[in-house]
C-alpha positions, 0 to 999 in steps of 0.5 A: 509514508513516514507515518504509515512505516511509523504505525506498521514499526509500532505494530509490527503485523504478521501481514502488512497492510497499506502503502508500505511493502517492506523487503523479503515479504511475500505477497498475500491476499490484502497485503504481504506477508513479513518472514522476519519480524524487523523494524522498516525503513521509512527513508526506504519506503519513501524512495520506493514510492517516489521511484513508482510515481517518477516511473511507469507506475503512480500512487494515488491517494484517495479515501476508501469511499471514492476509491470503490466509487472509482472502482466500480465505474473503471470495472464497468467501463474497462474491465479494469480491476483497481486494487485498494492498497491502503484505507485511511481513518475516519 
């Protein structure tokens, strides 16, 4: 997490993309949109994840290959609709 609010600070994007969701964004499609260009918290961001993993949510991290392999089975099985939240490097 503290990586990705790392290269999303160095970047600072229009429209954020990945497992980070800072404050007063709005929800676009493929990530969310910031109002106010600042800098994230990452200390914020970690809580954020584990509160979602410790709650009724989960985070699972997988690579972008599996994930639509996954994807694909879930969406023919169960109608599910898996969203891909962030892609890692190759």
């Amino acid at each position: 997490m503290f990586q990705e609010v790392a290269e999303c600070n160095a970047r600072t994007p229009e429209v954020v993309q990945g497992l980070v969701q800072p404050e007063d964004t709005e929800r676009v499609l493929n990530g969310y949109a910031v109002r106010t260009p600042r800098r994230i918290d990452p200390e914020a961001q970690t809580a954020l994840a584990e509160r979602a993993s410790a709650g009724s949510g989960f985070l699972v991290l997988v690579g972008a290959d599996a994930f639509r392999r996954a994807a694909r089975r879930l969406q023919r099985t169960s109608g599910c609709h898996p969203w891909l939240v962030s892609r890692a490097s190759s």
